[in-house]
N, CA, C and O atoms as a printed pandas DataFrame, in Angstrom:
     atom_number atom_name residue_name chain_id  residue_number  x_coord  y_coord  z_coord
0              1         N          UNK        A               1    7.308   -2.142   17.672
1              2        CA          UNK        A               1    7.640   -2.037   16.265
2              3         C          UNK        A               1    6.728   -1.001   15.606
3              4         O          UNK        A               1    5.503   -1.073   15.712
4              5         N          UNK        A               2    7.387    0.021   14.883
5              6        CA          UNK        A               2    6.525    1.364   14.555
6              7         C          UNK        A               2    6.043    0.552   12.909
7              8         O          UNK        A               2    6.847    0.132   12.076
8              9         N          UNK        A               3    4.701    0.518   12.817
9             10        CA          UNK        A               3    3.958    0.278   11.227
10            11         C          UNK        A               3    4.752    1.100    9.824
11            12         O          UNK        A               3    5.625    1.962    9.729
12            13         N          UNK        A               4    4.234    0.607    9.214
13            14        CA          UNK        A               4    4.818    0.980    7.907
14            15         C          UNK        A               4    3.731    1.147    6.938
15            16         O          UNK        A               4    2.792    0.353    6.894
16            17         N          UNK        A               5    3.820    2.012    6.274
17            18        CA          UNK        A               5    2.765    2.455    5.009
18            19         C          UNK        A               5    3.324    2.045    3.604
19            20         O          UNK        A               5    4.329    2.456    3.024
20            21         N          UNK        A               6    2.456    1.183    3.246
21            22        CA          UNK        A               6    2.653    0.654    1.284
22            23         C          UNK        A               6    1.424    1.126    0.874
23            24         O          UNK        A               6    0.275    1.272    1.290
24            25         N          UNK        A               7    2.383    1.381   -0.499
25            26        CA          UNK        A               7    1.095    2.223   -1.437
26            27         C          UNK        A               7    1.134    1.165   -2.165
27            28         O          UNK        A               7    2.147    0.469   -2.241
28            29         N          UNK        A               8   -0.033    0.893   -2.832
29            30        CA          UNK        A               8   -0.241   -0.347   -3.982
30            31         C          UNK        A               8   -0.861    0.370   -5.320
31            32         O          UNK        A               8   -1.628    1.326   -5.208
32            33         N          UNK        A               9   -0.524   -0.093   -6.436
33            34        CA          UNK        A               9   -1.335    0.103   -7.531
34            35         C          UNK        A               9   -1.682   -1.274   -7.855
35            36         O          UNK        A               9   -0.849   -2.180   -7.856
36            37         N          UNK        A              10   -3.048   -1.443   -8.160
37            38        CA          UNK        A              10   -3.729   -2.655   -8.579
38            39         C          UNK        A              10   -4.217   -2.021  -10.095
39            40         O          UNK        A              10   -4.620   -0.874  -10.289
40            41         N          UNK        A              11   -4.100   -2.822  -10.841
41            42        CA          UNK        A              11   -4.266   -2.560  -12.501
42            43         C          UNK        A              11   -5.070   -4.048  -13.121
43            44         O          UNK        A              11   -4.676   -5.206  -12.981
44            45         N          UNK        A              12   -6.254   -3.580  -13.802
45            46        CA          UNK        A              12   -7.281   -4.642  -13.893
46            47         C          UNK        A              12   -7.876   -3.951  -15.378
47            48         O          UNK        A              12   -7.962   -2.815  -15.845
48            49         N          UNK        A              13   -8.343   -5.795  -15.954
49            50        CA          UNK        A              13   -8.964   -5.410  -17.262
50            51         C          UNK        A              13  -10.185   -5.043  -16.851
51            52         O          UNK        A              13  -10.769   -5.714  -16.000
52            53         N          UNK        A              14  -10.815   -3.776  -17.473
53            54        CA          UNK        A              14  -12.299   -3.690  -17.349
54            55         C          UNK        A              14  -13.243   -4.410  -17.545
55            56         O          UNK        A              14  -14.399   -4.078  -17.281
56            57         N          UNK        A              15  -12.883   -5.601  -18.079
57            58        CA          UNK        A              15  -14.168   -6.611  -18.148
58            59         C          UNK        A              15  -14.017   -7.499  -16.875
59            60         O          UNK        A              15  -14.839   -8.372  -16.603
60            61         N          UNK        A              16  -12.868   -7.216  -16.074
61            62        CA          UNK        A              16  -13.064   -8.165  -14.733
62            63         C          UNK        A              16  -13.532   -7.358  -13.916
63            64         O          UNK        A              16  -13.540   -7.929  -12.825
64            65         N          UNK        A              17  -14.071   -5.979  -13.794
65            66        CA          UNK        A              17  -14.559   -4.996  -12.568
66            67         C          UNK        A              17  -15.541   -5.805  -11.810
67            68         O          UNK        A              17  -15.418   -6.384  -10.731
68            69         N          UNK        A              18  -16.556   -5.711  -12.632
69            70        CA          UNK        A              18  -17.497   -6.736  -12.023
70            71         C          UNK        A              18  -17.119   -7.624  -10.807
71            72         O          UNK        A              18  -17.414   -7.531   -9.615
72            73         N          UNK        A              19  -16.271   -8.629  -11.588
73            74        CA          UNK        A              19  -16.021   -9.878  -10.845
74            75         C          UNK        A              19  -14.993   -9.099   -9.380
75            76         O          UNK        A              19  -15.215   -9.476   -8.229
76            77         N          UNK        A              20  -14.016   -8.123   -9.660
77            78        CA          UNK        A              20  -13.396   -7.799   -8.603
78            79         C          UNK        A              20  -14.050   -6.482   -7.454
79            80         O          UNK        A              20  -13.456   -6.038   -6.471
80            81         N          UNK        A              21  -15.074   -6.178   -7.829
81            82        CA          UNK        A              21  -16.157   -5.486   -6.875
82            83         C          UNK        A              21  -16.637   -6.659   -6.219
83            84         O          UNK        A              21  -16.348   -6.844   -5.037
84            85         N          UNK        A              22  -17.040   -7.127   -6.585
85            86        CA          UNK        A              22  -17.952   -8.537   -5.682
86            87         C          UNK        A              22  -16.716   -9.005   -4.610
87            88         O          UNK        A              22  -16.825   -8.898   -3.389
88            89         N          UNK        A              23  -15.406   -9.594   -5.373
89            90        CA          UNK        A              23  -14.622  -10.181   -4.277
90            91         C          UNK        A              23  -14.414   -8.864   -3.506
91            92         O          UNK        A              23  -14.644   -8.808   -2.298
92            93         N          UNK        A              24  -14.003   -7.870   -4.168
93            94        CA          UNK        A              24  -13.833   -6.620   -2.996
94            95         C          UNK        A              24  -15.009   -6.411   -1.803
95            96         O          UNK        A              24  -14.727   -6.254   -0.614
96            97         N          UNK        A              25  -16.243   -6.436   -2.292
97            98        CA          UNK        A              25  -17.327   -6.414   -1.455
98            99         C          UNK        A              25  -17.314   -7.351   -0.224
99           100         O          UNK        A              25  -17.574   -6.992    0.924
100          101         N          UNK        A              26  -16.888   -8.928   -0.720
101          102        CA          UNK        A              26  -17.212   -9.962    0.165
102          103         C          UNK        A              26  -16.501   -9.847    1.156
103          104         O          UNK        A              26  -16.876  -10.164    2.285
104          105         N          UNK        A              27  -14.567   -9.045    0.684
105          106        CA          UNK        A              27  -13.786   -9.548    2.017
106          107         C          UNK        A              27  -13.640   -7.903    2.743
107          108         O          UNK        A              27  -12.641   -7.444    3.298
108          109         N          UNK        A              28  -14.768   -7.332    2.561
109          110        CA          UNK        A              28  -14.866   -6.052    3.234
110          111         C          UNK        A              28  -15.639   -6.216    3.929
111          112         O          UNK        A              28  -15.547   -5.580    4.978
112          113         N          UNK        A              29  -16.853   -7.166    3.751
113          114        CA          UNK        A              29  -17.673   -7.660    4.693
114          115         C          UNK        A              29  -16.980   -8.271    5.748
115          116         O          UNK        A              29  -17.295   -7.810    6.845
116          117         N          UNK        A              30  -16.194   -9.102    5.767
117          118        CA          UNK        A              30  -15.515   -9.760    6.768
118          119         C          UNK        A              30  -14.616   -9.259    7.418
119          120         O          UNK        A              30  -13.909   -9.802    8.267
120          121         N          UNK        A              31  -14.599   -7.943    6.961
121          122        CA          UNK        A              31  -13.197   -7.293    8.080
122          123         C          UNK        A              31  -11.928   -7.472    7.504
123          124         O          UNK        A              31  -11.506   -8.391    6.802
124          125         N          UNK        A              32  -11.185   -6.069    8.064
125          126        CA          UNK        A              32   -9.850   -5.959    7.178
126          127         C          UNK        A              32   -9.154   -7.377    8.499
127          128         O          UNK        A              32   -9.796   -7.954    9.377
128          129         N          UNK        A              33   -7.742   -7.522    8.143
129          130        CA          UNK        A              33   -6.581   -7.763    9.242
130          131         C          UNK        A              33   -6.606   -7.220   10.088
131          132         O          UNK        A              33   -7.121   -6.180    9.677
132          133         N          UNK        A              34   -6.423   -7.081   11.129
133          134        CA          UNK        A              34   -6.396   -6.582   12.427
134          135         C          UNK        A              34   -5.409   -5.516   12.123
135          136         O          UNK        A              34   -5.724   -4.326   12.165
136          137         N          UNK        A              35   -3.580   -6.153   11.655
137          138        CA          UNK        A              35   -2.873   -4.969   11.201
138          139         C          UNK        A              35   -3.106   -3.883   10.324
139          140         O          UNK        A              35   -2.480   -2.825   10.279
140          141         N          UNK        A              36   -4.267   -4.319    9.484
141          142        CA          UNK        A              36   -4.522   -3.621    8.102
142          143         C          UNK        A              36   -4.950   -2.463    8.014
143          144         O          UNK        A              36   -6.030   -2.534    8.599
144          145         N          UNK        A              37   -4.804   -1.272    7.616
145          146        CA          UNK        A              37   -5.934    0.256    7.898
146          147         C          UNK        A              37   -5.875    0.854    6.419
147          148         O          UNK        A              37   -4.721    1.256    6.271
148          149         N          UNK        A              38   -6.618    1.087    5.260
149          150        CA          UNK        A              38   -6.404    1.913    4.703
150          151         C          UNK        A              38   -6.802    2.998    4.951
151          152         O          UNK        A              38   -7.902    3.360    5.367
152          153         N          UNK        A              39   -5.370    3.891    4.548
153          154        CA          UNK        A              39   -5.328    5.344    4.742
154          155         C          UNK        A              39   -6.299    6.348    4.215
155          156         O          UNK        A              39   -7.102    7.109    4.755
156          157         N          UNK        A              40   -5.823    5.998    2.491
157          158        CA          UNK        A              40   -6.627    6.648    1.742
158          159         C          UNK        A              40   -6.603    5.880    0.337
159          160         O          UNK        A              40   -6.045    4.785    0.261
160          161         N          UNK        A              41   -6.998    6.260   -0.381
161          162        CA          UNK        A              41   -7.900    4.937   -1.502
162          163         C          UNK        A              41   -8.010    5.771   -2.822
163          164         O          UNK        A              41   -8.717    6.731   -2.513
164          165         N          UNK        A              42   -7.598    5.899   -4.376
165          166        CA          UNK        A              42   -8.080    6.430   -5.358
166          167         C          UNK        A              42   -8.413    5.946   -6.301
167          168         O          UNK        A              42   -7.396    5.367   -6.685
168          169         N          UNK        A              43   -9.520    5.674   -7.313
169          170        CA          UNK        A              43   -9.372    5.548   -8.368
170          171         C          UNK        A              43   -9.121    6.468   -9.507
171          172         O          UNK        A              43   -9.126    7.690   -9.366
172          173         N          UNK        A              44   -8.841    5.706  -10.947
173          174        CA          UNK        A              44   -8.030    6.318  -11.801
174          175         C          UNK        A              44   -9.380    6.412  -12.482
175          176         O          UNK        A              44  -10.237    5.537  -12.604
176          177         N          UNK        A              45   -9.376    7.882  -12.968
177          178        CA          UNK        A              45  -10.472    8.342  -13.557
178          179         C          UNK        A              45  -11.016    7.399  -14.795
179          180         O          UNK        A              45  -12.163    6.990  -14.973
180          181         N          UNK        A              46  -10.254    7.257  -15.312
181          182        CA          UNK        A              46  -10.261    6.175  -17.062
182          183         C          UNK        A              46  -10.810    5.357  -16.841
183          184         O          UNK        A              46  -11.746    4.909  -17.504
184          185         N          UNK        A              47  -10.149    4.732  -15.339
185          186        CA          UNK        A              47  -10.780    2.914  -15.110
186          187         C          UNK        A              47   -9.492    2.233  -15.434
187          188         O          UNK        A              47   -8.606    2.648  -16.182
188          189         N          UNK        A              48   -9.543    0.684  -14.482
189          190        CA          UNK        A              48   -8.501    0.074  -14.775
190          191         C          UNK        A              48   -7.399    0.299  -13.632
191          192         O          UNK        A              48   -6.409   -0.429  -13.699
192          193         N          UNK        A              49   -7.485    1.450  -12.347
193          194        CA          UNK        A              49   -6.305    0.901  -11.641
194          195         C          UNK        A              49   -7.018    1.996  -10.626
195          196         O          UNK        A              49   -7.745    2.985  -10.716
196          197         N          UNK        A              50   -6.352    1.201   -9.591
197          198        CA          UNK        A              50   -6.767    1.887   -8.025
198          199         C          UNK        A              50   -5.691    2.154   -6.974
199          200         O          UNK        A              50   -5.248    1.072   -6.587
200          201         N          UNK        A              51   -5.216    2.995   -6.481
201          202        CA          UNK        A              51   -4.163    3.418   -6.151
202          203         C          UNK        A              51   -4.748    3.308   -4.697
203          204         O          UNK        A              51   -5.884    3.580   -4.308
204          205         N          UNK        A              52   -3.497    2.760   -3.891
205          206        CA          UNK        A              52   -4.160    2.676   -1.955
206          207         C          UNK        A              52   -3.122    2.756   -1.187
207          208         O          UNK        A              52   -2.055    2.221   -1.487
208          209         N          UNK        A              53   -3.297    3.393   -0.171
209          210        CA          UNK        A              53   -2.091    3.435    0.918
210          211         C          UNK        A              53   -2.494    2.552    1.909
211          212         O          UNK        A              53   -3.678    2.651    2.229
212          213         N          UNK        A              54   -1.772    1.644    2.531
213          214        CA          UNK        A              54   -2.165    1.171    3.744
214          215         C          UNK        A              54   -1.322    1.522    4.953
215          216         O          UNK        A              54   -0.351    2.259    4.785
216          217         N          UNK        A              55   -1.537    1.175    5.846
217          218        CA          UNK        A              55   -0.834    1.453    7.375
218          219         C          UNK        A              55   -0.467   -0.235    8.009
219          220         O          UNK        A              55   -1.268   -0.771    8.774
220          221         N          UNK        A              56    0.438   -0.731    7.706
221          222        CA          UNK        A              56    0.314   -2.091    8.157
222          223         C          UNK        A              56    0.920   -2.141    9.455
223          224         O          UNK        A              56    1.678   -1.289    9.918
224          225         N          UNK        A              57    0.542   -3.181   10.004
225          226        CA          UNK        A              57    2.143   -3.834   11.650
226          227         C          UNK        A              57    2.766   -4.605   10.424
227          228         O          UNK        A              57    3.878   -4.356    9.957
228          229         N          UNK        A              58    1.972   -5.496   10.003
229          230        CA          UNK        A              58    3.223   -6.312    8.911
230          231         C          UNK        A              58    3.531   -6.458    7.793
231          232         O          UNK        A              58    2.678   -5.682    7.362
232          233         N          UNK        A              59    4.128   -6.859    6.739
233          234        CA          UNK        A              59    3.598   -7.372    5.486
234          235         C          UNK        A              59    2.866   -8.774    5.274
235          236         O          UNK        A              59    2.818   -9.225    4.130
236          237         N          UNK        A              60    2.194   -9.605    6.516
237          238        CA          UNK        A              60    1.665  -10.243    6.521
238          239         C          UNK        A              60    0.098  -10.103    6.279
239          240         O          UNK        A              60   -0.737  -10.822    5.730
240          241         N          UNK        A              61    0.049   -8.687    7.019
241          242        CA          UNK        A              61   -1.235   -8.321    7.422
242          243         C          UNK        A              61   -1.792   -7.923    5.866
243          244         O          UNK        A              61   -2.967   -8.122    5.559
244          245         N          UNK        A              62   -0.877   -7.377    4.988
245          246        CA          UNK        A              62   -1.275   -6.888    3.933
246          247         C          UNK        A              62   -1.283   -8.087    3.035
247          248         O          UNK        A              62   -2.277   -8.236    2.324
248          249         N          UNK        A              63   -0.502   -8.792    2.984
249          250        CA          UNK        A              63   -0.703  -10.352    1.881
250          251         C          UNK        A              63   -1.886  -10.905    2.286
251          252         O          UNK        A              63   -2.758  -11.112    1.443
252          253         N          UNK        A              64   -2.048  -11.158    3.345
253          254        CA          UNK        A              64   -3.705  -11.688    3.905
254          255         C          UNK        A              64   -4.646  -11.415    3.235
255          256         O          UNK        A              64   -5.593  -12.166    2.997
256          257         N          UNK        A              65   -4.466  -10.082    2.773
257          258        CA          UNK        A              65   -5.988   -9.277    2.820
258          259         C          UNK        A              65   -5.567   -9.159    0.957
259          260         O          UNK        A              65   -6.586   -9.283    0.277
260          261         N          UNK        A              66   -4.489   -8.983    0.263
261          262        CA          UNK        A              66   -4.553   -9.032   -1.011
262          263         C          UNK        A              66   -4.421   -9.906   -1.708
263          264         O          UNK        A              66   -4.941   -9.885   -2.824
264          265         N          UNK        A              67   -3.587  -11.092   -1.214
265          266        CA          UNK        A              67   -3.414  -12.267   -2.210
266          267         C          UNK        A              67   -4.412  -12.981   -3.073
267          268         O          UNK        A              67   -4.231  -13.665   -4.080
268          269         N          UNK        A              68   -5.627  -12.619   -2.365
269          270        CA          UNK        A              68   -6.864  -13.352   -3.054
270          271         C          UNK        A              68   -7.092  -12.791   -4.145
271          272         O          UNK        A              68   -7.392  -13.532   -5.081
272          273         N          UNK        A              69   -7.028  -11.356   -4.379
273          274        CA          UNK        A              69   -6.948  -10.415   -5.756
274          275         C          UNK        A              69   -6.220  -10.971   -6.783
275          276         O          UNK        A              69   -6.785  -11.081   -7.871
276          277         N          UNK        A              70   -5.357  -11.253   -6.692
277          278        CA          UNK        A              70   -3.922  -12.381   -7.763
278          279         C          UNK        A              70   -4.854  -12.627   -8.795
279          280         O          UNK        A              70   -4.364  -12.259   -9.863
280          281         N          UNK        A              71   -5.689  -12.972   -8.896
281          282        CA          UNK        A              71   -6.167  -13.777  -10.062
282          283         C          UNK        A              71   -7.453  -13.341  -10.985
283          284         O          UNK        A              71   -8.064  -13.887  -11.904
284          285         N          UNK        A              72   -7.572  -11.972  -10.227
285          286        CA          UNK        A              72   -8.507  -10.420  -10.954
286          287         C          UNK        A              72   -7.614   -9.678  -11.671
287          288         O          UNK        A              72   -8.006   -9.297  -12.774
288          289         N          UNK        A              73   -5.972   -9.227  -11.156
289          290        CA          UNK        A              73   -5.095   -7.925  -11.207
290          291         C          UNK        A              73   -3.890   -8.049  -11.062
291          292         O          UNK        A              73   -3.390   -9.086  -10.626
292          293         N          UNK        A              74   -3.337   -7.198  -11.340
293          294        CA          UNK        A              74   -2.087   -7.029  -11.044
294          295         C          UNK        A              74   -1.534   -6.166   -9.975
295          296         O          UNK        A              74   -1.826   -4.979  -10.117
296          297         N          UNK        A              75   -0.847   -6.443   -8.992
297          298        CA          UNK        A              75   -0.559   -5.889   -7.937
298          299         C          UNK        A              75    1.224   -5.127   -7.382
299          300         O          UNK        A              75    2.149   -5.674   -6.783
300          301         N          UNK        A              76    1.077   -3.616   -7.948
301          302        CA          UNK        A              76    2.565   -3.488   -7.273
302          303         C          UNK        A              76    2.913   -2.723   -5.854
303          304         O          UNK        A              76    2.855   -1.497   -5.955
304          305         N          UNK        A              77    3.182   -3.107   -4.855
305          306        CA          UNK        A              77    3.014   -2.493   -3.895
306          307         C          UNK        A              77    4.585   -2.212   -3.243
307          308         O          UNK        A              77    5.366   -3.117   -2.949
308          309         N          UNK        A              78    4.800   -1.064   -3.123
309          310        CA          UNK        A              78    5.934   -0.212   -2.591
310          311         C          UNK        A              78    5.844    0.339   -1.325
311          312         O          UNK        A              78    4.807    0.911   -0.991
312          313         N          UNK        A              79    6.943    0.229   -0.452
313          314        CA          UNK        A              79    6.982    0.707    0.951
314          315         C          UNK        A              79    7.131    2.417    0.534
315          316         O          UNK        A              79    7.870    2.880   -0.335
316          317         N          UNK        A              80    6.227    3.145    1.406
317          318        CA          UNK        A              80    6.602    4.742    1.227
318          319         C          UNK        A              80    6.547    5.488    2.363
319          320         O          UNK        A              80    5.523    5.329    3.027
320          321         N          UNK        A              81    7.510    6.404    2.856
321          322        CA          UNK        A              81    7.127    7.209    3.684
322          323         C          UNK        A              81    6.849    8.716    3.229
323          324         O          UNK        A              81    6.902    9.179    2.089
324          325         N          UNK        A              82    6.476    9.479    4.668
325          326        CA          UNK        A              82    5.779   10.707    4.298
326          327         C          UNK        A              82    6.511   11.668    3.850
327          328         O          UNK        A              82    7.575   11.355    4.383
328          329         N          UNK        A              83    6.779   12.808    3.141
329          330        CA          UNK        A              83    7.585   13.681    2.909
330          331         C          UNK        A              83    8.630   14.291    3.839
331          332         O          UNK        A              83    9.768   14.672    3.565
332          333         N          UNK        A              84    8.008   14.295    4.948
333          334        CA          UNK        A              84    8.361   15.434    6.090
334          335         C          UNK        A              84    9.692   14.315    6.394
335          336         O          UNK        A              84   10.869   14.480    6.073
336          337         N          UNK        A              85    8.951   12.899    7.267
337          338        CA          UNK        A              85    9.421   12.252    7.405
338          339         C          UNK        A              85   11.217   11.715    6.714
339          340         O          UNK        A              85   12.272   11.566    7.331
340          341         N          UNK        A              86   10.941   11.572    5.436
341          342        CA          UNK        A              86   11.986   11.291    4.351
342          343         C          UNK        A              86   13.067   12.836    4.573
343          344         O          UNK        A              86   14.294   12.835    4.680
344          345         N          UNK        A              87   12.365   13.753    4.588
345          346        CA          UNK        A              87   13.225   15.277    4.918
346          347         C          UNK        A              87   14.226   14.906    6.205
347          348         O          UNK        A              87   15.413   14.606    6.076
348          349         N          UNK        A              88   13.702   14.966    7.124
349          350        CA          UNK        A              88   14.576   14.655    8.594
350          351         C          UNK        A              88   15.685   13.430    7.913
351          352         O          UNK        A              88   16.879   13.721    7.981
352          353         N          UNK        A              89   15.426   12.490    7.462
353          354        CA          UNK        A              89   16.117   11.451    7.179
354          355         C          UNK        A              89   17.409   11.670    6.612
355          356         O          UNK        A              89   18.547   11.456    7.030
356          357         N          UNK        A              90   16.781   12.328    5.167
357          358        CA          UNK        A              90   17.430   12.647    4.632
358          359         C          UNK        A              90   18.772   14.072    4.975
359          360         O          UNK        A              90   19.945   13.837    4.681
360          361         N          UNK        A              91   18.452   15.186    5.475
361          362        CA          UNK        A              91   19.022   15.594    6.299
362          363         C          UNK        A              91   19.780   15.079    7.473
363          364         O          UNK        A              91   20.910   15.568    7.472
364          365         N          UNK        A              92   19.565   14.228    8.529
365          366        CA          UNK        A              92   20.520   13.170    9.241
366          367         C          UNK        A              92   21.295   12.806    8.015
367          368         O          UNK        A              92   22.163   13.665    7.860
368          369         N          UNK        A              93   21.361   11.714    6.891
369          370        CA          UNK        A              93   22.062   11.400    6.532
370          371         C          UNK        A              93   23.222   12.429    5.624
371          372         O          UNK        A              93   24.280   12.154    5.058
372          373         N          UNK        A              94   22.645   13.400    5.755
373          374        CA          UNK        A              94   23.579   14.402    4.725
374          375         C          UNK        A              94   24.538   14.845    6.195
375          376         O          UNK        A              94   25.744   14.685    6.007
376          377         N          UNK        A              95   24.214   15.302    7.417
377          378        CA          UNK        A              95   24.823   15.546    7.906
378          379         C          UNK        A              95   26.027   14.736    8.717
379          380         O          UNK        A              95   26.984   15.230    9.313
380          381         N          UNK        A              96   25.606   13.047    8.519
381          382        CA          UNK        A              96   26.039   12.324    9.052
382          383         C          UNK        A              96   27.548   11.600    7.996
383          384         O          UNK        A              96   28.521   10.920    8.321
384          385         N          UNK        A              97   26.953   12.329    6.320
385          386        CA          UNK        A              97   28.196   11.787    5.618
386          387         C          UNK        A              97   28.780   13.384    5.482
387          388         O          UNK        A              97   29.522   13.586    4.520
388          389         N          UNK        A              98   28.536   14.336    6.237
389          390        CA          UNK        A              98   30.111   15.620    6.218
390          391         C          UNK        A              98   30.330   15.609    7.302
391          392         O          UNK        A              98   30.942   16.583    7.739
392          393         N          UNK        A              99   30.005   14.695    8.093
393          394        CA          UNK        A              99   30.850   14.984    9.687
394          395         C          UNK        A              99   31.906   13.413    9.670
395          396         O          UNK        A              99   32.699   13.161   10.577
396          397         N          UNK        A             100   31.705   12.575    8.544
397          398        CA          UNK        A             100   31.813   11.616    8.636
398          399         C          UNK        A             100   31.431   10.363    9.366
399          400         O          UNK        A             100   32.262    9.502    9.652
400          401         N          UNK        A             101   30.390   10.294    9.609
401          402        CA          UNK        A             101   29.559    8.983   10.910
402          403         C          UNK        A             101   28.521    8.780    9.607
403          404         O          UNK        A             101   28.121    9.560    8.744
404          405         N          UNK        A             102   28.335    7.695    9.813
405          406        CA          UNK        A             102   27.281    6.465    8.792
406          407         C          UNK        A             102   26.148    6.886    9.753
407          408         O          UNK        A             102   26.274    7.177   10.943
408          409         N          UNK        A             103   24.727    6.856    8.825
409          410        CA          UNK        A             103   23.423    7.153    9.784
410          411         C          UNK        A             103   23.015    6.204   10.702
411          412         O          UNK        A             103   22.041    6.421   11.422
């Protein structure tokens, strides 16, 4: 089964940073999921939201490791693929609805 990459935006009041650095700290100490990898990681200059890609095997691997956040933030996380990737796709499917065959 080939992994899948979700990007998350987490959006938090600035008076909970505090409290959600610490939980961030603790379960970084303990190790991601085994499935879990983040890719790459940003924060928003202003403050208040952190933008992350992960590399999962599941969406298990990723609820594991975020659900505990629930009650710091708000969490929206979207399946995304890479540009290039989405190109080929998208191309198969253009060529697949003028030849007439479903992708």
């Amino acid at each position: 089964m080939k992994n899948m990459l979700l990007l998350d935006i987490v959006t938090f009041e600035l008076e909970n940073s505090e409290k959600l650095l610490k939980h961030w700290k603790y379960l970084e100490s303990k190790g991601f999921p085994k499935g879990l990898k983040v890719v790459n990681q940003w924060f928003d200059a202003g403050g208040g939201r952190i933008i992350t890609v992960y590399d999962v095997e599941s969406i298990k691997d990723y609820v594991t490791y975020n659900f505990s956040f629930t009650d710091l933030c708000h969490i929206e996380v979207f399946p995304v693929i890479g540009a290039e990737e989405f190109k080929k796709f998208a191309s198969k499917c253009m060529g697949n609805l003028t030849s007439g065959n479903s992708p």
